[in-house]
MOPAC internal coordinates of N, CA, C and O (Angstrom, degrees):
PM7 1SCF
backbone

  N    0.0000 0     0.00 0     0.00 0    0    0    0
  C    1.4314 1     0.00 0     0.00 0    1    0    0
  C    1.5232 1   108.41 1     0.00 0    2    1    0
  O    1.2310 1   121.81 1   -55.47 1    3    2    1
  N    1.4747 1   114.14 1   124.53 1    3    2    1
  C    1.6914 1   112.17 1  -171.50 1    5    3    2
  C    1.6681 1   102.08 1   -98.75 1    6    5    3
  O    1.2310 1    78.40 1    63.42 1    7    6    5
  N    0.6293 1   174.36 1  -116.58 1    7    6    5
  C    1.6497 1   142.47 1   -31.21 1    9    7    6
  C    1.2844 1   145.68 1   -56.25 1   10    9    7
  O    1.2310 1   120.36 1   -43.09 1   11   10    9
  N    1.0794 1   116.91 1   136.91 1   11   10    9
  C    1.6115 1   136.43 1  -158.57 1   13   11   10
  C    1.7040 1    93.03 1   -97.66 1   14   13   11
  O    1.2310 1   120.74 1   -73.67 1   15   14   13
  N    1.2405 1   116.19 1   106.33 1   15   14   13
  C    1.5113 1    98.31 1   166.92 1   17   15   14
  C    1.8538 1   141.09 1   -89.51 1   18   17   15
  O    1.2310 1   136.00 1   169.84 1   19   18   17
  N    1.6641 1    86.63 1   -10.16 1   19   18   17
  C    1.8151 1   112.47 1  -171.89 1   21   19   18
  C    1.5465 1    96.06 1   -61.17 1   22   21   19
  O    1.2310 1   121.46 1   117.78 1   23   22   21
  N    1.9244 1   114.81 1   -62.22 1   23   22   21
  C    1.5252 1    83.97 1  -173.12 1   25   23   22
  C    1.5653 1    96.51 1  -127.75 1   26   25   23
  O    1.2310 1   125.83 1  -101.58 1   27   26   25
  N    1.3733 1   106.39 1    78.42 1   27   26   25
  C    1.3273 1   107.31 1   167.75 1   29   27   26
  C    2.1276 1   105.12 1   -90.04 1   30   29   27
  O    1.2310 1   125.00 1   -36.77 1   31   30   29
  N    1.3297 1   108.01 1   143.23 1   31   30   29
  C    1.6159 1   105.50 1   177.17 1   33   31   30
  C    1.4516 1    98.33 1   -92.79 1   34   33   31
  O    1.2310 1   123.78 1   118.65 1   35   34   33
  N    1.1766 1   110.36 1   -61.35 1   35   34   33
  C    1.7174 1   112.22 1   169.09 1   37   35   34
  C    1.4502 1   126.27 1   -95.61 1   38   37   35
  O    1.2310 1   133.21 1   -36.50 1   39   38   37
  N    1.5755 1    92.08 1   143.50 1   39   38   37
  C    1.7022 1    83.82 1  -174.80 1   41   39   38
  C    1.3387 1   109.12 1  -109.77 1   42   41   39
  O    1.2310 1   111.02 1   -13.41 1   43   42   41
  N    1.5715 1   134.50 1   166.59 1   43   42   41
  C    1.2997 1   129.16 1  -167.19 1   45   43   42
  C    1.3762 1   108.67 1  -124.73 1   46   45   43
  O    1.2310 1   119.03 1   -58.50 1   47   46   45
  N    0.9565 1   119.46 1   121.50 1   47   46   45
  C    1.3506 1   116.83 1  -153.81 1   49   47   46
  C    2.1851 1   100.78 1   -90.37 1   50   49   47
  O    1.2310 1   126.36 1   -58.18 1   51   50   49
  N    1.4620 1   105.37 1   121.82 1   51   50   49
  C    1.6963 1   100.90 1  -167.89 1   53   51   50
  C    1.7334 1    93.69 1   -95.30 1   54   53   51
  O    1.2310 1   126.64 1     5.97 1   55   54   53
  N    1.3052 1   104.84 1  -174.03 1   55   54   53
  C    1.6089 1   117.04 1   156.01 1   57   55   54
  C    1.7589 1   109.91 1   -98.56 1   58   57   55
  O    1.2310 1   132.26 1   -12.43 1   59   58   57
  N    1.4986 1    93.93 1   167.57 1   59   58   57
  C    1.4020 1    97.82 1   170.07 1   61   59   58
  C    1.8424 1   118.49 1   -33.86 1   62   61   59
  O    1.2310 1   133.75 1   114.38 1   63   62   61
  N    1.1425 1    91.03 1   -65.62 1   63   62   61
  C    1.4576 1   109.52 1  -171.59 1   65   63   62
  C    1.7124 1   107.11 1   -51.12 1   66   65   63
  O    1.2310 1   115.70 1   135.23 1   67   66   65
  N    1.2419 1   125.76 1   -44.77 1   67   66   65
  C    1.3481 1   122.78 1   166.85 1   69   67   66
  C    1.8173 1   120.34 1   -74.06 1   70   69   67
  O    1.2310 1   127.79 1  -166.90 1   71   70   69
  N    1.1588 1   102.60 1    13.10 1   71   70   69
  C    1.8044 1    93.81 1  -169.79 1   73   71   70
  C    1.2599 1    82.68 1  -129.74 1   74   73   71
  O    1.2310 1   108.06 1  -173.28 1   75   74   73
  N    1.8305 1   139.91 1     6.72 1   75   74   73
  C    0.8837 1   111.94 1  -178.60 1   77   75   74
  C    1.4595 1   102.45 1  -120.38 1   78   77   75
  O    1.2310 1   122.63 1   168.66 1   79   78   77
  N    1.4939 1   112.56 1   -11.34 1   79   78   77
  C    1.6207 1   136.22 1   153.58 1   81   79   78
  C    1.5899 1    99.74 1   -53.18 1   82   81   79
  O    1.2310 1   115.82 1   125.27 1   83   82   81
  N    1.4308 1   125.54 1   -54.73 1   83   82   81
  C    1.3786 1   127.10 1   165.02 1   85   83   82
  C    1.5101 1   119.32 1   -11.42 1   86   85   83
  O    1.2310 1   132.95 1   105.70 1   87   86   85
  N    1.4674 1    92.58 1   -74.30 1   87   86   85
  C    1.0862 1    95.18 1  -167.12 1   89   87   86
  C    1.9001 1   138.70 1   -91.53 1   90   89   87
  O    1.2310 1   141.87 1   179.77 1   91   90   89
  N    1.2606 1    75.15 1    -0.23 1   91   90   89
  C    1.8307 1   123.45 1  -179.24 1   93   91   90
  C    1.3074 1   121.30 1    65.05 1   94   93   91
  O    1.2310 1   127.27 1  -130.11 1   95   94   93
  N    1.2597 1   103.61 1    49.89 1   95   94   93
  C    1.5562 1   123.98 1   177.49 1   97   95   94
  C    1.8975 1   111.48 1   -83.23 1   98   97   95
  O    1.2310 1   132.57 1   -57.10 1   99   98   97
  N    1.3812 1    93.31 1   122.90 1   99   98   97
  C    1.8294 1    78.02 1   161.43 1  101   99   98
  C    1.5001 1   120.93 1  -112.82 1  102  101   99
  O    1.2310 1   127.09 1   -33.30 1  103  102  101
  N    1.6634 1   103.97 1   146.70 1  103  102  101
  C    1.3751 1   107.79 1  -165.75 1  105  103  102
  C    1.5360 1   120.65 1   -15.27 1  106  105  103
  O    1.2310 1   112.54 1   134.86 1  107  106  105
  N    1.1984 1   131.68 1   -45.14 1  107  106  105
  C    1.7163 1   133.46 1  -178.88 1  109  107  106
  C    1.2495 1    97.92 1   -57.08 1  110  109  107
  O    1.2310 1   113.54 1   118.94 1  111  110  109
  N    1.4623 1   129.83 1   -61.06 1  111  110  109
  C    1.3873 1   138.05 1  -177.32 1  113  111  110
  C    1.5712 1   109.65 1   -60.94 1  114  113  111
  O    1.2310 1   105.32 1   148.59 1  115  114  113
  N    1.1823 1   144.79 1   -31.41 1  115  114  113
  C    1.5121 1   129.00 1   142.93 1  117  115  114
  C    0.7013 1   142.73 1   -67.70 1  118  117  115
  O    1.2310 1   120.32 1   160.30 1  119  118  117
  N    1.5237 1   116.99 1   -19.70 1  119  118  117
  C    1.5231 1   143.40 1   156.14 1  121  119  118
  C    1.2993 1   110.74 1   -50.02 1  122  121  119
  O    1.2310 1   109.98 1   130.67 1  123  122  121
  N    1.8461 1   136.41 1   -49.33 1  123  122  121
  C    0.8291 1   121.83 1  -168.05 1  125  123  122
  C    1.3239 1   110.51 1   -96.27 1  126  125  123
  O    1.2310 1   123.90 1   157.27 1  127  126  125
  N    1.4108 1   110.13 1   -22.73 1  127  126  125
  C    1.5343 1   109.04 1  -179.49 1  129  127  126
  C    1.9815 1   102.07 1   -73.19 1  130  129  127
  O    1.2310 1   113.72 1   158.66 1  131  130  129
  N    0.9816 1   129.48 1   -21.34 1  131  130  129
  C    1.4302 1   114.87 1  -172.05 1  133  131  130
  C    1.9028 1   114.26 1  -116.52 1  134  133  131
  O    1.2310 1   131.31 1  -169.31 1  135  134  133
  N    1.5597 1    95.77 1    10.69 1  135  134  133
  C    1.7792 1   104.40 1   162.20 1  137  135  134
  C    1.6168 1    96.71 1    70.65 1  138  137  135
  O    1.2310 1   121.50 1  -125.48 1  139  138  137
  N    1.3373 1   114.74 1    54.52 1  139  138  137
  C    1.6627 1   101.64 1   160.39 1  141  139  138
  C    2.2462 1    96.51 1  -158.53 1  142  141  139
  O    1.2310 1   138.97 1    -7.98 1  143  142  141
  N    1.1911 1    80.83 1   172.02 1  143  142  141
  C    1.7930 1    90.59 1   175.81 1  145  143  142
  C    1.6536 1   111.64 1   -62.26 1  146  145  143
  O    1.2310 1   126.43 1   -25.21 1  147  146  145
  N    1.2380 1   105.24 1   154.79 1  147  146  145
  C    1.7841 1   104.49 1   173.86 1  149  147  146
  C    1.8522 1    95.14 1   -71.36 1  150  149  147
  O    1.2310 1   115.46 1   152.04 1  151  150  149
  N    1.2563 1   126.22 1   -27.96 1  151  150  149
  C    1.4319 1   129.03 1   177.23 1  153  151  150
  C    1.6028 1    95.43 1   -55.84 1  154  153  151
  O    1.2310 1   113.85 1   160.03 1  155  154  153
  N    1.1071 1   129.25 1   -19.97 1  155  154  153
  C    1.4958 1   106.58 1  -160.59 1  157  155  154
  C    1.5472 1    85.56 1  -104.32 1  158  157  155
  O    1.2310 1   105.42 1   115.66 1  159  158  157
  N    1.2691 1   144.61 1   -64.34 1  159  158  157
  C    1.2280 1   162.24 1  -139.69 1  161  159  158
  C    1.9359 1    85.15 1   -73.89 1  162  161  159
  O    1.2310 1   105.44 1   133.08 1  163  162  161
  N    0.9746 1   144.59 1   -46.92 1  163  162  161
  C    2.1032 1   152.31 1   179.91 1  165  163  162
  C    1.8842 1    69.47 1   -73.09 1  166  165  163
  O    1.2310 1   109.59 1   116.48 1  167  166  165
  N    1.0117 1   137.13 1   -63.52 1  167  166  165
  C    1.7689 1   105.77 1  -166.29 1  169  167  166
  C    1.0069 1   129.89 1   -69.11 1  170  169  167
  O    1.2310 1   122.14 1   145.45 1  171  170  169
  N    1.6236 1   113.51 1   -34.55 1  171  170  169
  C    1.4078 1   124.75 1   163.01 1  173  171  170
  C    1.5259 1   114.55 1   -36.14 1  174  173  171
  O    1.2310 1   129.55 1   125.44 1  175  174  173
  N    1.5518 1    99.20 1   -54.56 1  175  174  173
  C    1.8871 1   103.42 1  -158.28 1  177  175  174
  C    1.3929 1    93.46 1   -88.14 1  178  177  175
  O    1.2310 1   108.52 1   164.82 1  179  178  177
  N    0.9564 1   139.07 1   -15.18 1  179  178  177
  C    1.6046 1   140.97 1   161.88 1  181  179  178
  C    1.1426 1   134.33 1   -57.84 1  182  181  179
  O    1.2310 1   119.90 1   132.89 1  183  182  181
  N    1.5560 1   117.79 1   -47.11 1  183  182  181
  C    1.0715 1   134.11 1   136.33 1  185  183  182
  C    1.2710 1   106.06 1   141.31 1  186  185  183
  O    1.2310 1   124.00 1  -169.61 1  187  186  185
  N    1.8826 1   109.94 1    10.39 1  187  186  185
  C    1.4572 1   100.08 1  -134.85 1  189  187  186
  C    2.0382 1    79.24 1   -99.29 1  190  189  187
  O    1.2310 1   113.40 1  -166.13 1  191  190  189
  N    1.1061 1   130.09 1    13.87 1  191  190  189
  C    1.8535 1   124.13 1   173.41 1  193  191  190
  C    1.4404 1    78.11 1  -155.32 1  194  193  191
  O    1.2310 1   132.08 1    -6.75 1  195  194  193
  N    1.7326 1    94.29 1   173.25 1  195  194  193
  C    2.1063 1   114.58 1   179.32 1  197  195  194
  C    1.2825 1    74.24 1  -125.16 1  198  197  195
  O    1.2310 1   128.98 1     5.72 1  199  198  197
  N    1.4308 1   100.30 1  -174.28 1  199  198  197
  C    1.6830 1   119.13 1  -163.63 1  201  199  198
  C    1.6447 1    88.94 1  -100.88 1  202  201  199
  O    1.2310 1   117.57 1    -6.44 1  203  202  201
  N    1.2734 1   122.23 1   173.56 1  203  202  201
  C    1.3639 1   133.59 1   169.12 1  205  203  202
  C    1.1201 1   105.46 1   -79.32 1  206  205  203
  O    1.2310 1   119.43 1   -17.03 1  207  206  205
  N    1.4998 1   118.69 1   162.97 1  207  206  205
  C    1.5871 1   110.54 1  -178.05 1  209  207  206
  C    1.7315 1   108.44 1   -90.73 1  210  209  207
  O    1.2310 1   117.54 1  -168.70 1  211  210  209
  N    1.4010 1   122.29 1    11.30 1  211  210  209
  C    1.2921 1   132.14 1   171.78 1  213  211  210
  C    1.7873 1   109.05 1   -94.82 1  214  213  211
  O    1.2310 1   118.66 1   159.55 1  215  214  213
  N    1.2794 1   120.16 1   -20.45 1  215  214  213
  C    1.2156 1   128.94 1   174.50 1  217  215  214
  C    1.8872 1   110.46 1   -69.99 1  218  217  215
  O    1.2310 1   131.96 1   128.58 1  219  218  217
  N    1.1710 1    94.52 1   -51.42 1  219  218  217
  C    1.6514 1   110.17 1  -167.58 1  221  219  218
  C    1.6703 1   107.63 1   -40.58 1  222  221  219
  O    1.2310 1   112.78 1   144.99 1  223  222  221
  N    1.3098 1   131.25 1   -35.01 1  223  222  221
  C    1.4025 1   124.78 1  -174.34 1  225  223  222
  C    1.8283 1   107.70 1   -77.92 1  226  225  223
  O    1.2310 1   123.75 1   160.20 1  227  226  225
  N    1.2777 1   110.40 1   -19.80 1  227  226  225
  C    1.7919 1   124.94 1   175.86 1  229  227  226
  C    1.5739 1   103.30 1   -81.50 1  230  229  227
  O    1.2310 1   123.51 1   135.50 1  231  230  229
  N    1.4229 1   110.87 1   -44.50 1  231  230  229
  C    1.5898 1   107.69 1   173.82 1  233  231  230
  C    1.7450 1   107.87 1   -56.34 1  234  233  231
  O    1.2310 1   118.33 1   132.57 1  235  234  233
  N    1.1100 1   120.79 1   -47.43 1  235  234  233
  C    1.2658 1   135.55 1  -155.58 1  237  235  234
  C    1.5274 1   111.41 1   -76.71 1  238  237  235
  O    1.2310 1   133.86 1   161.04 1  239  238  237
  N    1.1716 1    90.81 1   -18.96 1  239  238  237
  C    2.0841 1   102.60 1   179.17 1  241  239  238
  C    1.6518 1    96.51 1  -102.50 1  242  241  239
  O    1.2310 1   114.94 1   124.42 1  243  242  241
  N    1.0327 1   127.21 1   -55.58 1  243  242  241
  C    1.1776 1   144.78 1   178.90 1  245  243  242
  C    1.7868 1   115.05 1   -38.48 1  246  245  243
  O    1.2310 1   130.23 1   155.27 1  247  246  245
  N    1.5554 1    97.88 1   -24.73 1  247  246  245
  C    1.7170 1   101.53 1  -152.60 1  249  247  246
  C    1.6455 1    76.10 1  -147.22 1  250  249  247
  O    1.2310 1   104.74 1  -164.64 1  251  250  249
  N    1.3002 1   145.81 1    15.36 1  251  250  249
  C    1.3919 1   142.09 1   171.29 1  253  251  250
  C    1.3854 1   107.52 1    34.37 1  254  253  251
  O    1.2310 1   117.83 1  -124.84 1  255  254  253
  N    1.7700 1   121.74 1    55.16 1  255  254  253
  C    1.1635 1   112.98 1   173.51 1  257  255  254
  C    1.7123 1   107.87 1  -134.17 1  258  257  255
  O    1.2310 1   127.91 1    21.02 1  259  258  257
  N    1.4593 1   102.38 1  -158.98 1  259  258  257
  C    0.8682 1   112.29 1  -165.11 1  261  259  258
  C    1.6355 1   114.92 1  -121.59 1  262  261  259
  O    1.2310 1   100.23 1   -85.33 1  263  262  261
  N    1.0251 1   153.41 1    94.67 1  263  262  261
  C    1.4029 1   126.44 1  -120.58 1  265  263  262
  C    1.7434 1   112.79 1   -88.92 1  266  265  263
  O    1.2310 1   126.34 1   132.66 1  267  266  265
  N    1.3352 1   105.42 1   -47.34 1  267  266  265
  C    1.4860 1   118.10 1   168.16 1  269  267  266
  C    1.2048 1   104.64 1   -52.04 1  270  269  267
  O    1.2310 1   111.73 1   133.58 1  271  270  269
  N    1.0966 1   133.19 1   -46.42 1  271  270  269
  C    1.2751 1   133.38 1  -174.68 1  273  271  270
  C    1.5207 1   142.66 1   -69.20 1  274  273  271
  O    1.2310 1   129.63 1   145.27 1  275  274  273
  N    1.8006 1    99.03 1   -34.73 1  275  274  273
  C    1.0240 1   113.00 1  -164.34 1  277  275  274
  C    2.3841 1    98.29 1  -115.29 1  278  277  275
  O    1.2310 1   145.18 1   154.56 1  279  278  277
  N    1.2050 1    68.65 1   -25.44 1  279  278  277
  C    1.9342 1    72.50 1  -157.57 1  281  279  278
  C    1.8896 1   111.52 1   -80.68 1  282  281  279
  O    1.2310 1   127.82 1   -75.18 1  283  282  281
  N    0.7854 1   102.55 1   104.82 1  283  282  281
  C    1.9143 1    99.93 1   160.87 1  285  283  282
  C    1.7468 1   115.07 1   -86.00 1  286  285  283
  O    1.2310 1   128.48 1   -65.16 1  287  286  285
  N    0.6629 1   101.26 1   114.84 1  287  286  285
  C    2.0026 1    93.76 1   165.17 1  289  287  286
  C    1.5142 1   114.34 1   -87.79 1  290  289  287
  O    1.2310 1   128.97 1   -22.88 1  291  290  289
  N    1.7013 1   100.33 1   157.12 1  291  290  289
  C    1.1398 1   102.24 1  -155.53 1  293  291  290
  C    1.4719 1    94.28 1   -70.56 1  294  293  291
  O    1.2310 1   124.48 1    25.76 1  295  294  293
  N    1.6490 1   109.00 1  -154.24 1  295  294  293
  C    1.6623 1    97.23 1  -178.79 1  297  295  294
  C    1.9063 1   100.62 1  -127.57 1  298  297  295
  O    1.2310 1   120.10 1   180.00 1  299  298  297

């Protein structure tokens, strides 16, 4: 999965699990870049917890996004 973000018109909004395939991180490697367990990051993309709202600015560097913008959670 590529995305180009400079001249995208529409954006597509992925899940965790696809923005972190994005960027070709594996769970340990987002895990460490955004300060939580790989247990938390398999719940995140699972669906089965959301991130804290103190996490979200580490996701967002971590995954070069934007969060409102870019992120759906699963359901």
């Amino acid at each position: 999965m590529e995305v180009e973000r400079s001249n995208m018109r529409y954006r597509t909004k992925y899940t965790l699990k696809q923005w972190r395939a994005v960027r070709g991180l594996t769970q340990k490697e987002a895990s460490d870049l955004i300060g939580v367990t790989e247990q938390t990051i398999l719940a995140w993309e699972k669906g089965k917890s959301k991130p804290n709202a103190n996490k979200i600015p580490a996701i967002e560097k971590a995954y070069d996004i934007k969060w409102s913008d870019d992120v759906v959670l699963m359901p």
